[in-house]
VEXDREN-2710 file (C-alpha; in Angstrom, 1 decimal):
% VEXDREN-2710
k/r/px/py/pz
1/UNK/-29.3/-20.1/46.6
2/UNK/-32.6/-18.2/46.5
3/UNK/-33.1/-16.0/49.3
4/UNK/-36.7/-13.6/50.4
5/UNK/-34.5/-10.5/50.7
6/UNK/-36.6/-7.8/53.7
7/UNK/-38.4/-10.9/54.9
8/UNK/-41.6/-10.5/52.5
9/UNK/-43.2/-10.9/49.4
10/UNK/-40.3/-8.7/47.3
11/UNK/-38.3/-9.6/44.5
12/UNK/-35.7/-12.5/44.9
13/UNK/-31.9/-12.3/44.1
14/UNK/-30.0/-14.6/42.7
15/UNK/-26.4/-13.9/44.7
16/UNK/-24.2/-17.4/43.8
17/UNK/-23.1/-17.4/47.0
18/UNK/-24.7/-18.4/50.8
19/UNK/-27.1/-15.8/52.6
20/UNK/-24.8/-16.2/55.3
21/UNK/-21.9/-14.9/53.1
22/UNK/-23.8/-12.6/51.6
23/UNK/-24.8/-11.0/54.5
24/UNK/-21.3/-10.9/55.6
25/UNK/-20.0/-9.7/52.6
26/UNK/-22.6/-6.6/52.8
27/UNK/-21.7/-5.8/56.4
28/UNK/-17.7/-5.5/55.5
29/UNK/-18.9/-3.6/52.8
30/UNK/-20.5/-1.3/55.2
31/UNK/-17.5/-1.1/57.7
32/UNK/-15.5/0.2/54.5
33/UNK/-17.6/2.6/53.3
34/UNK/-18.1/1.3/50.2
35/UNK/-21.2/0.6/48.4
36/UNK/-22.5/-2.9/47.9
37/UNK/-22.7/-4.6/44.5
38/UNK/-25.5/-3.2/42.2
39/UNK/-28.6/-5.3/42.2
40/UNK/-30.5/-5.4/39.1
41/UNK/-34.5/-5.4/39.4
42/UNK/-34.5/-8.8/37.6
43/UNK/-32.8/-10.6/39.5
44/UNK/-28.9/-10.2/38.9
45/UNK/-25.9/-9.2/40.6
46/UNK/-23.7/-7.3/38.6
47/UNK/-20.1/-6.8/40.9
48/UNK/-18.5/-3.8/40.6
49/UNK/-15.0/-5.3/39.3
50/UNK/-16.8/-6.3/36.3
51/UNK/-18.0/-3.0/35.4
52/UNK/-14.8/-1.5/36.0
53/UNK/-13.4/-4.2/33.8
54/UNK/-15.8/-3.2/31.2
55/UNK/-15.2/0.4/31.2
56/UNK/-11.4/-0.1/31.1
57/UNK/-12.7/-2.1/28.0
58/UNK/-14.2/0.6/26.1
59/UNK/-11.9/3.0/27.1
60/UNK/-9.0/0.8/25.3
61/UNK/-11.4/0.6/22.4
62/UNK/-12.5/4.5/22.9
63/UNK/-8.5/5.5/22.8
64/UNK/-7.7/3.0/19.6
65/UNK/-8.6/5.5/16.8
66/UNK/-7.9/8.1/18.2
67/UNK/-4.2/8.3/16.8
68/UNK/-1.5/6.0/16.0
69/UNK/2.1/6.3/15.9
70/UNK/4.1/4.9/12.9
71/UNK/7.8/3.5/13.9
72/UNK/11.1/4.4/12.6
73/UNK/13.1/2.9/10.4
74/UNK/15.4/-0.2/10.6
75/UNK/18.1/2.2/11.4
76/UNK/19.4/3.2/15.0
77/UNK/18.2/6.6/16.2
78/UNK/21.1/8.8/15.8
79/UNK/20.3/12.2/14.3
80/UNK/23.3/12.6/12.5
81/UNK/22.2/9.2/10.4
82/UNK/18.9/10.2/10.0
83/UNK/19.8/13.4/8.4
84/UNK/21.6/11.1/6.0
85/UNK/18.7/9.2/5.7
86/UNK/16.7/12.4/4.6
87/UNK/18.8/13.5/2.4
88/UNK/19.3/10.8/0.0
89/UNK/15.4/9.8/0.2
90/UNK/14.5/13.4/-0.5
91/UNK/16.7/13.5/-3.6
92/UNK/15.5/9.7/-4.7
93/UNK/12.4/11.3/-4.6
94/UNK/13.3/14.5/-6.4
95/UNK/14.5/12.4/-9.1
96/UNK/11.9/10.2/-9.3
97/UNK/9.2/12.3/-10.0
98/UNK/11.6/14.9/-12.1
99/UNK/11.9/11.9/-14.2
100/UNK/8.7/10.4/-14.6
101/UNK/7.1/14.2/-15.3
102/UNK/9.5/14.6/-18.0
103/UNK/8.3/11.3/-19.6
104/UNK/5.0/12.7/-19.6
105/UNK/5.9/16.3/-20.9
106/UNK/7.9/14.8/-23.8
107/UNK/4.5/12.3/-24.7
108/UNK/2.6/15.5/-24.5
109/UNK/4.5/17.9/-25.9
110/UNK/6.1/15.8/-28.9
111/UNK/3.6/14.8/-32.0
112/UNK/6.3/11.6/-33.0
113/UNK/4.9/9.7/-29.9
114/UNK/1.7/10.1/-29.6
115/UNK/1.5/6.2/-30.1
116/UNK/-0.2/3.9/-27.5
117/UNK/2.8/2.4/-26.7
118/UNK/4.3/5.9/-24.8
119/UNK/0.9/6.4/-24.1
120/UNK/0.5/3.5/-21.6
121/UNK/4.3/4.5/-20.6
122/UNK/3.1/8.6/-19.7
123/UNK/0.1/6.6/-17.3
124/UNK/2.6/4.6/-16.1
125/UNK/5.0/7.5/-15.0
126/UNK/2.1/9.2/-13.7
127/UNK/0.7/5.9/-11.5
128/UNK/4.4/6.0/-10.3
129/UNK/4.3/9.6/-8.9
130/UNK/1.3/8.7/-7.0
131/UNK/2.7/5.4/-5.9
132/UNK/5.8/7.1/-4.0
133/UNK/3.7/10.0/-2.8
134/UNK/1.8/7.8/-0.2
135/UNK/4.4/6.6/1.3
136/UNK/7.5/8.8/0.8
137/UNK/6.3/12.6/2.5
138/UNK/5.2/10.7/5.6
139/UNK/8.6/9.0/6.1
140/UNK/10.5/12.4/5.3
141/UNK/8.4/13.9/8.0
142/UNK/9.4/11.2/10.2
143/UNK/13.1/11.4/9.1
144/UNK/13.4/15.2/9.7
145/UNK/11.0/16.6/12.6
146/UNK/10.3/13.0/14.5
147/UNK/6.7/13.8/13.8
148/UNK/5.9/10.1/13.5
149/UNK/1.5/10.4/14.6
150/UNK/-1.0/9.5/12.3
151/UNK/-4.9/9.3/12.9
152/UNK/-6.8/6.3/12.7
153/UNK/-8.4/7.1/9.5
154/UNK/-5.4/8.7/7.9
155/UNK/-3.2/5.2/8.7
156/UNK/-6.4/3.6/6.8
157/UNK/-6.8/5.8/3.9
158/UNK/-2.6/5.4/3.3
159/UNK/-3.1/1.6/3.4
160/UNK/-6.1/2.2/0.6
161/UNK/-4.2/4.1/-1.1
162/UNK/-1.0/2.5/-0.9
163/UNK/-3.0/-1.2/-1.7
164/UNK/-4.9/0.8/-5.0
165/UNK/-1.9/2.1/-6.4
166/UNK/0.4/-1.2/-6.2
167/UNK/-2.6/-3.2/-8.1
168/UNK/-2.7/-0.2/-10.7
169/UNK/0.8/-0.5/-11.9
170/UNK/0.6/-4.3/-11.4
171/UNK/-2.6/-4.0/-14.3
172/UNK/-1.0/-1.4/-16.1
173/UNK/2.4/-3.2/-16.6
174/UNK/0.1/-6.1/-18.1
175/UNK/-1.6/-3.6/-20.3
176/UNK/2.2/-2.5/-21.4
177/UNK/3.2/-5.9/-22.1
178/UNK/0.2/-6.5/-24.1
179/UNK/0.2/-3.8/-26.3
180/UNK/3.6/-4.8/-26.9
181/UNK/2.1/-8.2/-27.8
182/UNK/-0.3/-7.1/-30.4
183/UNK/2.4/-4.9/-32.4
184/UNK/4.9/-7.6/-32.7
185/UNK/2.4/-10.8/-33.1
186/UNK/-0.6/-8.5/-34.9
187/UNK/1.3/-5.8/-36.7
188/UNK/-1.3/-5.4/-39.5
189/UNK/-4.5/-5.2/-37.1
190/UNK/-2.4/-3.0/-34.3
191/UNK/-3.6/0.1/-35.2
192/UNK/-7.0/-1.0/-36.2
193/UNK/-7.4/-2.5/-32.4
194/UNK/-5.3/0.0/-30.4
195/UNK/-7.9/3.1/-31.0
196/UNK/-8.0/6.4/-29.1
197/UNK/-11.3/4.8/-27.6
198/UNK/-9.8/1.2/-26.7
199/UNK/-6.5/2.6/-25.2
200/UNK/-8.7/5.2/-22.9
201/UNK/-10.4/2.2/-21.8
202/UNK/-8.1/0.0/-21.1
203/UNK/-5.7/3.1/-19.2
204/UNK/-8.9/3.2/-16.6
205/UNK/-9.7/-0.3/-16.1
206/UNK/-7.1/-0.8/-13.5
207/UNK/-8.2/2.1/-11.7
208/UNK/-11.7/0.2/-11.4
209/UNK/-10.0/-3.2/-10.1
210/UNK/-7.3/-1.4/-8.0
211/UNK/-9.7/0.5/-6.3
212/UNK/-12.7/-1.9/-5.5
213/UNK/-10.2/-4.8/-4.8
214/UNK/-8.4/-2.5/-2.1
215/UNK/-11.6/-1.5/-0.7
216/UNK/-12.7/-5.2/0.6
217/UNK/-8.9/-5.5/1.8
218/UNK/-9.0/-2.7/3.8
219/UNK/-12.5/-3.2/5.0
220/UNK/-11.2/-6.4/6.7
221/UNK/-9.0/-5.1/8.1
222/UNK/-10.6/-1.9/9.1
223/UNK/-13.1/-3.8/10.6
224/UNK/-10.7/-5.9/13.1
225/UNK/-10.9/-4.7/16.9
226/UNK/-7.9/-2.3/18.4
227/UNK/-7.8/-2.0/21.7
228/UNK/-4.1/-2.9/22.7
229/UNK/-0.6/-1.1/21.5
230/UNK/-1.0/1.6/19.1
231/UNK/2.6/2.2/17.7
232/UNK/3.2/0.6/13.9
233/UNK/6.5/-0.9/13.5
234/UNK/7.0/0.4/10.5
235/UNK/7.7/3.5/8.4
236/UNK/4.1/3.6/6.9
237/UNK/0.7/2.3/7.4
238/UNK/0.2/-0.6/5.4
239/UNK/-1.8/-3.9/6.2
240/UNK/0.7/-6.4/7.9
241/UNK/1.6/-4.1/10.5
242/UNK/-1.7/-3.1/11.7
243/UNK/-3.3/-6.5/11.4
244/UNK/-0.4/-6.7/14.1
245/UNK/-2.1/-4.3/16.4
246/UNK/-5.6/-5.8/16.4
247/UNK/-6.7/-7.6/19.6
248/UNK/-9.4/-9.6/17.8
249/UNK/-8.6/-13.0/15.5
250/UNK/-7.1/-12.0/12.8
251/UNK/-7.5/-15.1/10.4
252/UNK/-9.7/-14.1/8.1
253/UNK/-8.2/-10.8/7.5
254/UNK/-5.0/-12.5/7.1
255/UNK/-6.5/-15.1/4.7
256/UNK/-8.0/-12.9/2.8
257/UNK/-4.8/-10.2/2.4
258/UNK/-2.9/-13.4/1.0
259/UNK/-5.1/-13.9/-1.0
260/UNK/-5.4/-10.6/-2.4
261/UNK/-1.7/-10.2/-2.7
262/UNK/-1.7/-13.7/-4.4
263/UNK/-4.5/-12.4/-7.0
264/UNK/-2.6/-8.7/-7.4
265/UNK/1.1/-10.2/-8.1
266/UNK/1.4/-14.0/-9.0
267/UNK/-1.6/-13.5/-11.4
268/UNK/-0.5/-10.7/-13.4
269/UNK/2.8/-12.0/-13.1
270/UNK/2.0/-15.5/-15.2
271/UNK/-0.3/-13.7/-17.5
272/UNK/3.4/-11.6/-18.2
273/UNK/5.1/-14.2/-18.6
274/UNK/3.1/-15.8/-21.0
275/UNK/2.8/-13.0/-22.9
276/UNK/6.6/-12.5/-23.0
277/UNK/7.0/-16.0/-24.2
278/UNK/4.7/-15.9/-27.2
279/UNK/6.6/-12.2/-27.9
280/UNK/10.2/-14.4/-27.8
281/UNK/8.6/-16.6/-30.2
282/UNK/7.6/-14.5/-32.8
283/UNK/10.7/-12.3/-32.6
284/UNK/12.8/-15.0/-32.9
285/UNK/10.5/-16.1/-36.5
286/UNK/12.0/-12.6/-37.5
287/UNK/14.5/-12.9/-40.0
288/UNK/15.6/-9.2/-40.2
289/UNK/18.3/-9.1/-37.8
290/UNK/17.7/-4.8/-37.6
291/UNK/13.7/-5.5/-36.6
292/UNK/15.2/-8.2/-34.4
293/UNK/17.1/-6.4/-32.6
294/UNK/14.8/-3.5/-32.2
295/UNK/11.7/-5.7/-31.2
296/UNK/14.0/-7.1/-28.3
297/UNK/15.2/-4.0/-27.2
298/UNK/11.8/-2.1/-27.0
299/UNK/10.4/-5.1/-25.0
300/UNK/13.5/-5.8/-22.9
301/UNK/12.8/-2.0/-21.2
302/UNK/9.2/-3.4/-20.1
303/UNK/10.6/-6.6/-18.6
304/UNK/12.9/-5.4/-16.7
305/UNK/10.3/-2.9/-15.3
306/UNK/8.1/-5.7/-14.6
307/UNK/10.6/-7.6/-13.1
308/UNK/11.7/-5.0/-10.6
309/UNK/8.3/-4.2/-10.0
310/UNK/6.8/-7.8/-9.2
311/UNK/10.0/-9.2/-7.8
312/UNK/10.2/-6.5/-4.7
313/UNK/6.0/-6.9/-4.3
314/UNK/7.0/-11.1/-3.9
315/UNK/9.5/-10.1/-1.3
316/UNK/7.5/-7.9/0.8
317/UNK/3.7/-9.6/0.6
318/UNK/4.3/-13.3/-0.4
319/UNK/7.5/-14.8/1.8
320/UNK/7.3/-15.2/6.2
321/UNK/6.6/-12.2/8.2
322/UNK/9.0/-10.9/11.0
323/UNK/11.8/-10.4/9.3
324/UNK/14.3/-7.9/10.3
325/UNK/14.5/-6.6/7.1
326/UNK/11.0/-6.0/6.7
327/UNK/11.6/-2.5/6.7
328/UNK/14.2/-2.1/4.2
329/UNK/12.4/-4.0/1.6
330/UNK/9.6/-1.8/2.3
331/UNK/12.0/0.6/1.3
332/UNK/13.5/-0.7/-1.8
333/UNK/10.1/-1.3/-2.8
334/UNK/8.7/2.1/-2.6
335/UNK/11.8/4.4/-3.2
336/UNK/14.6/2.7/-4.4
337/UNK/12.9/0.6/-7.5
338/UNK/10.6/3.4/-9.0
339/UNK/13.5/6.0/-9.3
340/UNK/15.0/3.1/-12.3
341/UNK/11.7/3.1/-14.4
342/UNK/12.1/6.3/-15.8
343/UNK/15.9/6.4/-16.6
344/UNK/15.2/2.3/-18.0
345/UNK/12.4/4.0/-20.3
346/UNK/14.8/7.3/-21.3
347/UNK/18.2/5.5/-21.5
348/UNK/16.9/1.9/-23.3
349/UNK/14.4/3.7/-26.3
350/UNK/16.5/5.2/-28.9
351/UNK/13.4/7.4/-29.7
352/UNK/13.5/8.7/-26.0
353/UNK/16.7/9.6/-25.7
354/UNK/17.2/11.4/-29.0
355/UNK/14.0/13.7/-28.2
356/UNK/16.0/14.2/-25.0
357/UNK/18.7/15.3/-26.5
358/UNK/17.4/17.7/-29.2
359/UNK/15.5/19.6/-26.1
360/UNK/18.9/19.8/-24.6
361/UNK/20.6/20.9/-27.8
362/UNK/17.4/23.2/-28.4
363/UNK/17.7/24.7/-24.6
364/UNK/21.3/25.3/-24.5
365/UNK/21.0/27.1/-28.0
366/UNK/18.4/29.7/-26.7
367/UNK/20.4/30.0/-23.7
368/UNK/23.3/30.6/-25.4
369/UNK/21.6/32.6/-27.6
370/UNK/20.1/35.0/-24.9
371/UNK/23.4/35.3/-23.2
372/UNK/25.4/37.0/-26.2
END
């Protein structure tokens, strides 16, 4: 009801409730020693359990950045087994990156392959580095000191990251297979097409879509509210996970990460396969059984990359959430398969491995060499 609050010409207050109550309700109010609701000049009784609901509010959403804690891995917490658990990552990851920088040296450093074929395979080696180091020094950290905080932005920039560099290699494997394509389907316009300036080109467009195509991706899901839980369950930030977190709808976000993941695996994935098919076809037109056998073998190393690479990304971003193996996909995906690329490159190409073996023959002359 309206009431003339002090009897005269004043302001009126809406209250919701009867004068009588309202009266009562400011006497008890009184007796306590508390003070009575604040009454806005307009009009408008704003209670005092509503603004202490909205400052517990905003100090939720004031505590959400400011640190979050990423979980541990699908493993029981015994230190003894997470020493294990250390160990062999830390040499996966050892070997990994050993093996992908020697790839690179040996396109560097030897004049025979200066072809775009090992050229594509040296940025792929390199993309690979990058790929495990988002992920990989974190979850050591966790494994060894417990030291499982991140910030806000840091969880945000290893999703970015993370995201870019899985559609990179997803872009540069197509780039692989199709260079492939050309030399087997147009060997007498291979060269003439694959130029210095053409392969420099097409070794930075996937940097271009990798990195603009993560940026909306993470934007979304930057952009969600978090004012709840704040520990990842997980071993890294990545966008599942903390689209778990958020207290605000997350369809969108959700929609548009399928979607993303939809455009960054199954696409590149047919565009493989059809290349692979019309590759089959043309080998199999070849009637020398030597080039035959060669063409298969050079392009057998890239499938079998390819299909390591797109089969783990299919079982981590496009099959049901909440598995309890989440986490040890996660794993296979981002240590396990990348540590196979470089001995698949070394131990399948005949050119690879015999380079290999002259700097081993060449080393363990000097050596001997130095010793006598």
């Amino acid at each position: 009801m309206w009431s003339d609050v002090g009897g005269g010409m004043g302001k009126s207050v809406y209250f919701g409730i009867d004068h009588c109550e309202s009266a009562a309700t400011w006497s008890s109010d009184r007796m306590t020693n508390e003070p009575p609701a604040p009454i806005l000049s307009e009009g408008v009784v704003v209670s005092a359990v509503s603004l202490e609901l909205k400052e517990q509010v905003h100090n939720a959403q004031d505590l959400a950045p400011a640190g979050l804690l990423v979980g541990k891995l699908f493993v029981p917490v015994h230190l003894r087994l997470e020493n294990v658990l250390f160990t062999i990552i830390l040499l996966t990851y050892i070997v990994c990156i050993a093996g992908n920088m020697t790839i690179i040296l040996l396109v560097i450093l030897e004049h025979s392959l200066h072809t775009p074929m090992y050229f594509f395979i040296s940025i792929f080696a390199a993309e690979e580095i990058l790929f495990v180091s988002v992920p990989i020094p974190k979850l050591l950290a966790i494994l060894l000191a417990g030291d499982n905080k991140i910030s806000f932005i840091g969880c945000f920039l290893q999703v970015y990251s993370f995201i870019t560099m899985g559609q990179v290699e997803s872009i540069c494997i197509i780039i692989m297979v199709f260079d492939r394509h050309l030399a087997i389907d147009k060997p007498l316009h291979y060269m003439a097409i694959m130029n210095q300036t053409f392969c420099i080109g097409l070794a930075i467009l996937p940097w271009f879509i990798g990195l603009f195509n993560s940026l909306i991706v993470t934007l979304f899901t930057l952009f969600l509210d978090y004012c709840g839980p704040n520990e990842i369950n997980h071993f890294f930030c990545d966008l599942g996970p903390l689209q778990n977190l958020a207290c605000s709808d997350t369809y969108i976000s959700n929609t548009v990460t399928t979607a993303a993941a939809t455009i960054g695996t199954v696409v590149p994935f047919m565009i493989i396969v059809g290349l692979y098919t019309k590759i089959i076809r043309t080998v199999s037109e070849i009637k020398t059984s030597l080039h035959k056998h060669k063409a298969f073998s050079t392009c057998s190393s890239h499938l079998i990359v390819a299909m390591l690479f797109f089969f783990t990304a299919f079982v981590i971003y496009l099959r049901p959430k909440g598995s309890q193996y989440d986490k040890f996909y996660s794993l296979m995906y981002t240590v396990v398969t990348p540590v196979f690329n470089p001995f698949i490159y070394a131990l399948r190409n005949r050119d690879v491995k015999n380079l290999l073996k002259n700097v081993l023959v060449k080393f363990y002359q000097k050596k001997s060499s130095t010793l006598w």
